[in-house]
Z-matrix of the N, CA and C atoms (Angstrom, degrees):
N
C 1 1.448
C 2 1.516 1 108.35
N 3 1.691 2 111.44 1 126.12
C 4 1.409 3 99.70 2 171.74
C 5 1.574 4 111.36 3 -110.51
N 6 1.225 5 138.34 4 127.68
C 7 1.341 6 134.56 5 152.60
C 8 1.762 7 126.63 6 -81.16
N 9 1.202 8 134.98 7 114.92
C 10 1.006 9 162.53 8 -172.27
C 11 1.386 10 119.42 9 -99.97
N 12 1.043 11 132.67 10 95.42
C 13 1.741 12 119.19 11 -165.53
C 14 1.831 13 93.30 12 -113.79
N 15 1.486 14 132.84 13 133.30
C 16 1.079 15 128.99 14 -163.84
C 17 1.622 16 90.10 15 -109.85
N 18 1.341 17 116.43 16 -178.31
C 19 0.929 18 121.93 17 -156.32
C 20 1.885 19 102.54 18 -104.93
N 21 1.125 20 126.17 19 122.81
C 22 1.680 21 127.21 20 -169.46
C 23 1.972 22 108.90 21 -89.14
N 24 0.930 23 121.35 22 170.55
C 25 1.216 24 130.15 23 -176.94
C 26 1.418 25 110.61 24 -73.56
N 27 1.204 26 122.92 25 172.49
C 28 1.308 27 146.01 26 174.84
C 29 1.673 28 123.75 27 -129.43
N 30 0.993 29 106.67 28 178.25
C 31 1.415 30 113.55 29 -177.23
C 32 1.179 31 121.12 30 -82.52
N 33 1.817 32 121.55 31 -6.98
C 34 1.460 33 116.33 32 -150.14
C 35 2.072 34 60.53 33 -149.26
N 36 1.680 35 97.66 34 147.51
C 37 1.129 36 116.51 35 -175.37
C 38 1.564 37 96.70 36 -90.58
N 39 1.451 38 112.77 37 137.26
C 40 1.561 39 129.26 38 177.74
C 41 1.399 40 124.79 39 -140.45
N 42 1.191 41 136.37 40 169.20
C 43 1.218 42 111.36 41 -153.48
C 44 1.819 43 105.99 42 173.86
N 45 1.036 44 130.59 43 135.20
C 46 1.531 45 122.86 44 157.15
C 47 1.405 46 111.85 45 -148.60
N 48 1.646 47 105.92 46 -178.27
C 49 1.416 48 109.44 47 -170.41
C 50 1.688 49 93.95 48 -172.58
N 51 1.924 50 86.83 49 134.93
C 52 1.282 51 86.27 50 -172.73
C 53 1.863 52 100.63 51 -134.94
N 54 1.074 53 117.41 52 -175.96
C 55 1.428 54 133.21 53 -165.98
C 56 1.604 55 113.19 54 -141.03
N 57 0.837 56 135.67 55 101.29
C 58 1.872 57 130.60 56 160.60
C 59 1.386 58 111.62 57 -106.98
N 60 1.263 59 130.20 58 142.94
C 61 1.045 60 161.62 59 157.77
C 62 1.504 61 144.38 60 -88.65
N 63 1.431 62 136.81 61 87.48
C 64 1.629 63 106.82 62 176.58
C 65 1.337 64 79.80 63 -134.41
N 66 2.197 65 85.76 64 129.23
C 67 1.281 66 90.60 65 -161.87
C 68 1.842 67 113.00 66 -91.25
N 69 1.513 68 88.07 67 9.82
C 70 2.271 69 88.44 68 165.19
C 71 1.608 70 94.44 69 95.16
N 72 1.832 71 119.88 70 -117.66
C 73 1.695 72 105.22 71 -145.11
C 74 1.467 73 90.95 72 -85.22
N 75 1.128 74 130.80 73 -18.07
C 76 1.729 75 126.25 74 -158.48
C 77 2.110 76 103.39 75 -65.18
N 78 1.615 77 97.10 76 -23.26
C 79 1.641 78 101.68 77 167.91
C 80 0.758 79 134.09 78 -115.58
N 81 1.684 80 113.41 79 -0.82
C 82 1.708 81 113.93 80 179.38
C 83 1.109 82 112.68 81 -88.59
N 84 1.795 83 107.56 82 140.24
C 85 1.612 84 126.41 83 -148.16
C 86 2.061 85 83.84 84 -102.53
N 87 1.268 86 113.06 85 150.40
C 88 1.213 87 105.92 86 148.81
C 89 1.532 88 148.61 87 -46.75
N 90 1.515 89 124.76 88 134.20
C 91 1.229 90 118.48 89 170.52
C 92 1.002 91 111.59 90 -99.41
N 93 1.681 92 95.81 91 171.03
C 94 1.665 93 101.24 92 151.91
C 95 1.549 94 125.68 93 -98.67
N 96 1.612 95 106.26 94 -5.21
C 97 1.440 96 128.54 95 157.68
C 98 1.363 97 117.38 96 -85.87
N 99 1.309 98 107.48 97 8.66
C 100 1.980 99 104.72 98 167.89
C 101 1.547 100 117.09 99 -44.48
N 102 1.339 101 104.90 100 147.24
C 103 1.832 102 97.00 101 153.93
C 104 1.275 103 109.42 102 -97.14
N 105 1.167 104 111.76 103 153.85
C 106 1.433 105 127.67 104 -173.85
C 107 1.577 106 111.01 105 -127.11
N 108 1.326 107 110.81 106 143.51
C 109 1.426 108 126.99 107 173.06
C 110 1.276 109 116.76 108 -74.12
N 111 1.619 110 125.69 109 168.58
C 112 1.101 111 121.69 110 -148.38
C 113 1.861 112 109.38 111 -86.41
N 114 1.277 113 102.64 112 17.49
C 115 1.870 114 114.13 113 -169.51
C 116 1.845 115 87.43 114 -110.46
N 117 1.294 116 125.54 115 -26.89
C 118 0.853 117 135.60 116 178.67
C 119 1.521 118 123.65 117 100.74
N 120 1.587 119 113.53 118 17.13
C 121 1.261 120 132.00 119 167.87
C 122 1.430 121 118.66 120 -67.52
N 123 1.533 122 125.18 121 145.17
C 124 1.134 123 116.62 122 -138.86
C 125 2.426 124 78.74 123 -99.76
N 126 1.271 125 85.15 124 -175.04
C 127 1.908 126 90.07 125 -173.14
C 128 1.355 127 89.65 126 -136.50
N 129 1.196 128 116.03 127 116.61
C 130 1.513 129 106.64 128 168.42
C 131 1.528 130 97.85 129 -72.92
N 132 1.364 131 109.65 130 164.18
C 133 1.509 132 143.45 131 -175.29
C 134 1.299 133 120.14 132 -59.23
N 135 1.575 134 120.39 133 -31.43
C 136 1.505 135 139.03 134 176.25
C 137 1.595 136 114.51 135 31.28
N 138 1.800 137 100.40 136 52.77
C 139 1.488 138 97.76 137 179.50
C 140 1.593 139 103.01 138 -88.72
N 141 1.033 140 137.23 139 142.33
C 142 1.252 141 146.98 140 -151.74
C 143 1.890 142 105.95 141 -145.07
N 144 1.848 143 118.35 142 112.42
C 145 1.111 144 107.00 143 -158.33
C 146 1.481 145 85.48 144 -130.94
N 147 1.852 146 135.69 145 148.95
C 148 1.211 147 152.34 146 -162.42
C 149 1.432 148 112.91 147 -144.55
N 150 1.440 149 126.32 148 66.27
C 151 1.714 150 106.64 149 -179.33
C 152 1.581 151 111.63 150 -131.03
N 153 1.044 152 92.27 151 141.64
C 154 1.595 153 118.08 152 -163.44
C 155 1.692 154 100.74 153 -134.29
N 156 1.320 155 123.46 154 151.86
C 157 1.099 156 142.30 155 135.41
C 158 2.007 157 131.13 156 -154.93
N 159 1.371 158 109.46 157 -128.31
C 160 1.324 159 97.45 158 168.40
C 161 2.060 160 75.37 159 -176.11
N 162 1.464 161 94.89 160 171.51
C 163 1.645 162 140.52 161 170.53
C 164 1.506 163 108.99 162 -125.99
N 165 1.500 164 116.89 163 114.08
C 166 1.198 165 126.47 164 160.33
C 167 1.482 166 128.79 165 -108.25
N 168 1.367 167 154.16 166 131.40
C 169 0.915 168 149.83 167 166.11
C 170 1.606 169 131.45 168 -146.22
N 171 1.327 170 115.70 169 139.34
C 172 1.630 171 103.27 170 177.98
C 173 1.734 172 109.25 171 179.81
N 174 0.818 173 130.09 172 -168.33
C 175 1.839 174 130.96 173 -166.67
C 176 1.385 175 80.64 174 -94.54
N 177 1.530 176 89.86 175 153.19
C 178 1.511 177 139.75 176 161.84
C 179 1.235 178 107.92 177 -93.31
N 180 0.930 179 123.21 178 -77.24
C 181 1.559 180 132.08 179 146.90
C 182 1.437 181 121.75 180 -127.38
N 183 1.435 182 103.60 181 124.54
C 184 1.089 183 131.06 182 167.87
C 185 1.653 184 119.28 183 -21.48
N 186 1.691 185 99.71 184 105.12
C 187 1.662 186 112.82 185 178.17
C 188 1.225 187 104.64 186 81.68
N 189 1.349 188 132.88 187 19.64
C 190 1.461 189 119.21 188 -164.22
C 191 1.840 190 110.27 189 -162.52
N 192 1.228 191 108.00 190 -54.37
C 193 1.484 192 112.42 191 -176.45
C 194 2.128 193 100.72 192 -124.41
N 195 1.365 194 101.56 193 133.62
C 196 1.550 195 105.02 194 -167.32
C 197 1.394 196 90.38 195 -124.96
N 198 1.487 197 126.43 196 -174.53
C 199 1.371 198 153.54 197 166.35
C 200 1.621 199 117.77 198 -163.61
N 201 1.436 200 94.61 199 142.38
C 202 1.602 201 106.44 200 167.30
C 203 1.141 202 113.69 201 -139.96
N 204 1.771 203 135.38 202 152.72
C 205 1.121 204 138.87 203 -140.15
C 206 1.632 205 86.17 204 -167.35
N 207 0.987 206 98.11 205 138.73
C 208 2.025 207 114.75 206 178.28
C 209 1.660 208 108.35 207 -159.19
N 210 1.011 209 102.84 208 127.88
C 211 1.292 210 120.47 209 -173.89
C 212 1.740 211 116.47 210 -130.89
N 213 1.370 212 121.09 211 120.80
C 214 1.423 213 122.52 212 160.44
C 215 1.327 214 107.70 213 -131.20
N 216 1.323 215 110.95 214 172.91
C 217 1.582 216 145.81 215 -160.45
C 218 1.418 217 131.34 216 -172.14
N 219 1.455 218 121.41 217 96.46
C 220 1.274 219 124.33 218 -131.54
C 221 2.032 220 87.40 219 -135.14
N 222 1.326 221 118.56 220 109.86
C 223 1.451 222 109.54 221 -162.94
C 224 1.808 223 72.93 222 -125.23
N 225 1.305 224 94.53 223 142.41
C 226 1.937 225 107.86 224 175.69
C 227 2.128 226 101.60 225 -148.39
N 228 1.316 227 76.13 226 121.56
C 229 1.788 228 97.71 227 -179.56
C 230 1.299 229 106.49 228 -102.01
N 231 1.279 230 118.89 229 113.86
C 232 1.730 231 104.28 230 173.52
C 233 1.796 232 92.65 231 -139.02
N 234 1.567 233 107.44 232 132.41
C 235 1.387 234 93.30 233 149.23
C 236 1.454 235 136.25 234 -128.46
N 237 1.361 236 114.59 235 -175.34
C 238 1.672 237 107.20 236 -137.78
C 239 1.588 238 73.19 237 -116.83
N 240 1.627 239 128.83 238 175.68
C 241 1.275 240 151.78 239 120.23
C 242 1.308 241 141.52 240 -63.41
N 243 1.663 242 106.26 241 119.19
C 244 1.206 243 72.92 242 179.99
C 245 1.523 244 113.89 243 -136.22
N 246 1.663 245 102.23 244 117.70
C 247 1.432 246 105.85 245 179.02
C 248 1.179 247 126.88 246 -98.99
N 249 1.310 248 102.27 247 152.91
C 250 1.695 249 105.70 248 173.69
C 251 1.834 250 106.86 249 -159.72
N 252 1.180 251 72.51 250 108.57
C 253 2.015 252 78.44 251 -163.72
C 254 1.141 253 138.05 252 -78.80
N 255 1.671 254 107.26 253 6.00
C 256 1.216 255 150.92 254 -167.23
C 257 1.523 256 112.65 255 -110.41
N 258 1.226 257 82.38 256 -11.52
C 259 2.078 258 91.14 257 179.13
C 260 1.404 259 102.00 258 -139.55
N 261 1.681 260 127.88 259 -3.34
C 262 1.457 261 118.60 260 138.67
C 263 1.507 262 85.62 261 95.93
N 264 1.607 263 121.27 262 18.42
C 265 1.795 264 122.76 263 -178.97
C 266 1.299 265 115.70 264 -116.55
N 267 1.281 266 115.66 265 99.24
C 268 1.647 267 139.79 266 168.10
C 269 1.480 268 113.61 267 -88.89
N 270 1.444 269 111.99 268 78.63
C 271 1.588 270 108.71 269 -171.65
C 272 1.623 271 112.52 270 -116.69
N 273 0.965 272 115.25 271 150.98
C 274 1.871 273 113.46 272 168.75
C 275 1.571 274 102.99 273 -86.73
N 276 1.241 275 113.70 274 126.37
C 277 1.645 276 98.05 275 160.53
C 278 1.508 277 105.85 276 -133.41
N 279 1.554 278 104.30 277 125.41
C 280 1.084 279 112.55 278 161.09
C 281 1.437 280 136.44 279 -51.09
N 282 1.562 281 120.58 280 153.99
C 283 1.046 282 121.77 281 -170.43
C 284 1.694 283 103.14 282 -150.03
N 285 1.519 284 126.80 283 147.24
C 286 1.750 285 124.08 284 -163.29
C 287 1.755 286 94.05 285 -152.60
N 288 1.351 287 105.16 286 127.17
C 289 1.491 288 131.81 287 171.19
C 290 1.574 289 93.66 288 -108.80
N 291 1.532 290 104.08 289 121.69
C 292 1.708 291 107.75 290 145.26
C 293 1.276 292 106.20 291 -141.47
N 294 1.486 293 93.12 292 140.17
C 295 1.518 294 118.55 293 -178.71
C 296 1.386 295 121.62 294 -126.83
N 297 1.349 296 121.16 295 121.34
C 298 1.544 297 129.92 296 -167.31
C 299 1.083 298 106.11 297 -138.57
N 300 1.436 299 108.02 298 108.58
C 301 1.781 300 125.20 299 166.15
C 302 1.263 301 120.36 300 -98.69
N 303 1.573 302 129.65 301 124.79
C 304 1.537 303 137.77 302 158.86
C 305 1.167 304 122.53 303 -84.73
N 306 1.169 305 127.40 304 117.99
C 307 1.355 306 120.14 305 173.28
C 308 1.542 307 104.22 306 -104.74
N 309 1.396 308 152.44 307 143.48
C 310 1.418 309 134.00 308 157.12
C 311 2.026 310 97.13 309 -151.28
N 312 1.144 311 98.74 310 149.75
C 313 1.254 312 118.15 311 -169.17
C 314 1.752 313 104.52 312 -143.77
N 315 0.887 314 107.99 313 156.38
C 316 1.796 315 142.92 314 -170.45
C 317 1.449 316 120.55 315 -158.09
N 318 1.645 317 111.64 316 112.95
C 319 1.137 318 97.40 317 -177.98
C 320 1.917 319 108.56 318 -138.76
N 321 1.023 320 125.20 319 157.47
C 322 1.584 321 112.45 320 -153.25
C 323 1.611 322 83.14 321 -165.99
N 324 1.671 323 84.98 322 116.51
C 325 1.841 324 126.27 323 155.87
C 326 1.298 325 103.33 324 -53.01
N 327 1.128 326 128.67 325 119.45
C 328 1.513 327 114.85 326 152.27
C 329 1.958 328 110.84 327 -111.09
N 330 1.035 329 102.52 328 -36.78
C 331 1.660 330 108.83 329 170.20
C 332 1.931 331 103.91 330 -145.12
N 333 1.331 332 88.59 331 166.39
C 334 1.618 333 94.10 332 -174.63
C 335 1.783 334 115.90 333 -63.94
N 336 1.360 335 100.22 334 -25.61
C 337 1.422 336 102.13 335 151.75
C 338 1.473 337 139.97 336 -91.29
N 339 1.174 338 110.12 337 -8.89
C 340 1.598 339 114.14 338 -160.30
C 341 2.286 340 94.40 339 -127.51
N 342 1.498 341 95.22 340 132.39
C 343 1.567 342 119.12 341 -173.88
C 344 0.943 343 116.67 342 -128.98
N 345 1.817 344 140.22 343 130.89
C 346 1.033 345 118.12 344 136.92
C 347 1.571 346 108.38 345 -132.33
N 348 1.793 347 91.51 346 -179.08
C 349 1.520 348 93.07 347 -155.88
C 350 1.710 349 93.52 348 -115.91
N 351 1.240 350 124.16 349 179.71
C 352 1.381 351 136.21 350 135.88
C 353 1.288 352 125.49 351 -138.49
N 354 1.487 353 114.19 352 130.57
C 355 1.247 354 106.05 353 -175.34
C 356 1.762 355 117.20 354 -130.63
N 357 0.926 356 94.52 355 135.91
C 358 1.957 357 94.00 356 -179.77
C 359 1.623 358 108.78 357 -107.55
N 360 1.345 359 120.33 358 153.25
C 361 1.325 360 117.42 359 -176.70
C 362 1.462 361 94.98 360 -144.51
N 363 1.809 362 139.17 361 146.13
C 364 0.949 363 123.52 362 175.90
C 365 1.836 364 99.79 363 -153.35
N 366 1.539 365 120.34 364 131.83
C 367 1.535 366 98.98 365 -174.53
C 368 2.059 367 75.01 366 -128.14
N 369 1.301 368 100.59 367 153.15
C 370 1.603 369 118.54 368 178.91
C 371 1.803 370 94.91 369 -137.03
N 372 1.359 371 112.63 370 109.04
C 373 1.188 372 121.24 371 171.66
C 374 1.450 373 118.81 372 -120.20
N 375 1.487 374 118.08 373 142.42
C 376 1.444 375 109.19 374 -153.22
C 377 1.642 376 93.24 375 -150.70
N 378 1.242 377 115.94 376 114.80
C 379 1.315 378 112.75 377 -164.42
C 380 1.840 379 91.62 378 -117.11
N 381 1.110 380 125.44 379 -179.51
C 382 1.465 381 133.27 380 -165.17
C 383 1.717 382 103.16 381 159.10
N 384 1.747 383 95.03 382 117.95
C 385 1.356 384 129.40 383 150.86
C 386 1.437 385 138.81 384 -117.59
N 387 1.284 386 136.67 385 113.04
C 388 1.207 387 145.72 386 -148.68
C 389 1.667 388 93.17 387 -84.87
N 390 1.588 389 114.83 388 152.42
C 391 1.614 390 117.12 389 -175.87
C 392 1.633 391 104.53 390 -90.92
N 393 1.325 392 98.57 391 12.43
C 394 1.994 393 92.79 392 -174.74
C 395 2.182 394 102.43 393 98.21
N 396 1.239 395 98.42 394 -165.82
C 397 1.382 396 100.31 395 175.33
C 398 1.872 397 99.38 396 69.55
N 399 1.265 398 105.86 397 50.13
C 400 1.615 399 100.31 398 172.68
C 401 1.803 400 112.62 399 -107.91
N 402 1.802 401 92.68 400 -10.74
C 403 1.740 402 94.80 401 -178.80
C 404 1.475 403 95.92 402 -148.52
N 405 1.411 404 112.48 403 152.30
C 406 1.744 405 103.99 404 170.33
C 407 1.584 406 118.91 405 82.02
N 408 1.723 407 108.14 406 -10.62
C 409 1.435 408 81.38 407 -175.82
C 410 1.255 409 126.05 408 107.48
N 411 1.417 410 121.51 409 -31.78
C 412 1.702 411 150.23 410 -144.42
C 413 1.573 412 93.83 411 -110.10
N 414 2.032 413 115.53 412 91.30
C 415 1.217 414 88.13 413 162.36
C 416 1.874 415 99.12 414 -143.54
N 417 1.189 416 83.91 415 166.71
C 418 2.376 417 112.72 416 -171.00
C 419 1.213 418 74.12 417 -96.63
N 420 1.384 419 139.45 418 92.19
C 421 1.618 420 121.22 419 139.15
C 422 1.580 421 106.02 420 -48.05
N 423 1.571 422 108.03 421 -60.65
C 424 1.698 423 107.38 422 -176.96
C 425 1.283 424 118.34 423 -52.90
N 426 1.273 425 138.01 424 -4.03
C 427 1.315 426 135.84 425 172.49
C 428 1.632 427 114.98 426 -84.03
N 429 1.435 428 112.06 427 -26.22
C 430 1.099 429 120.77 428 178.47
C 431 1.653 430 115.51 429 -58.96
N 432 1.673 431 123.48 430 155.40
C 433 1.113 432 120.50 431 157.94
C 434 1.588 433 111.43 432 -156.69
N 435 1.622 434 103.62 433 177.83
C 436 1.448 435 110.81 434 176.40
C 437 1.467 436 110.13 435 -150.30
N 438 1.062 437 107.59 436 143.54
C 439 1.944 438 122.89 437 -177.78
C 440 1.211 439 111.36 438 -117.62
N 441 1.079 440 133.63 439 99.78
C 442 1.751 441 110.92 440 150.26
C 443 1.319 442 92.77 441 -117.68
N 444 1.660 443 111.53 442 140.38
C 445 1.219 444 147.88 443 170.31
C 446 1.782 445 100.38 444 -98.87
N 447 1.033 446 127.00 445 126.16
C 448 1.350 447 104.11 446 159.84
C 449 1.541 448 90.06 447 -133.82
N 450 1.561 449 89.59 448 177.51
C 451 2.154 450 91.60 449 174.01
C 452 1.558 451 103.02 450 174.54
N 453 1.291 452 99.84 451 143.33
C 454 1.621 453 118.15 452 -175.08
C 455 1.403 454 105.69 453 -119.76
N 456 1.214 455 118.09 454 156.07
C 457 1.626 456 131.97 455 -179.32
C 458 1.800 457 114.33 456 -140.49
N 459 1.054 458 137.34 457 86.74
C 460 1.297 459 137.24 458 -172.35
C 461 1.783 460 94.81 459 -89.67
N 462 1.911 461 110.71 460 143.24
C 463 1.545 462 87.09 461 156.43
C 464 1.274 463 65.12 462 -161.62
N 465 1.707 464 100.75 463 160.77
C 466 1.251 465 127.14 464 -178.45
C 467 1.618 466 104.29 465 -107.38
């Protein structure tokens, strides 16, 4: 069992927002675990990462009814190689992760003893792999795939 208690509003409006970045080949250092193309040139890794969201919070009404709101967004580009040296195919194929989490909460005083809450939770995940066939002609439809997971959680 996990319990998770998120964080509820306040009286004074608050709030942030943030940005990360990795911007993929412009920093990737060489390996000695590189893949390499079929000349034997090495491929950098070109993982490429984008996440941003924000934290909102503040009264509903004052001393009594609050809200909180959380938001991320997490987009990841990486692509793979794809060789096969036997079929003379040196291809890049892209590949895209997005990930989007809701958090939102409501919570309301009614007496100094008595609370309730509402809370929403929502994650939308969306995964995507290409079957090859990006140059030449050369494509794995069957290699290809796609995921979305999505899922909601309401509780009172």
């Amino acid at each position: 069992i996990v319990n998770i208690t998120t964080r509820s509003g306040t009286n004074e409006l608050e709030g942030e927002v943030f940005y990360l970045s990795r911007p993929g080949p412009v920093i990737d250092a060489s390996s000695p675990y590189a893949q390499r193309d079929l000349s034997g040139n090495q491929v950098k890794d070109g993982f490429q990462r984008h996440q941003l969201g924000f934290g909102l919070g503040g009264p509903l009404k004052k001393d009594q009814t609050f809200y909180f709101l959380n938001v991320e967004h997490t987009t990841d580009l990486k692509d793979n190689l794809l060789n096969v040296p036997q079929l003379n195919i040196n291809e890049t194929v892209s590949g895209v992760n997005r990930f989007t989490y809701l958090s939102a909460k409501i919570d309301h005083l009614w007496t100094d003893r008595l609370r309730s809450s509402l809370r929403v939770n929502t994650g939308l995940v969306n995964i995507e792999r290409q079957g090859g066939g990006l140059e030449g002609g050369s494509t794995f439809p069957s290699a290809g795939n796609r995921q979305d997971r999505n899922s909601l959680n309401i509780a009172l």
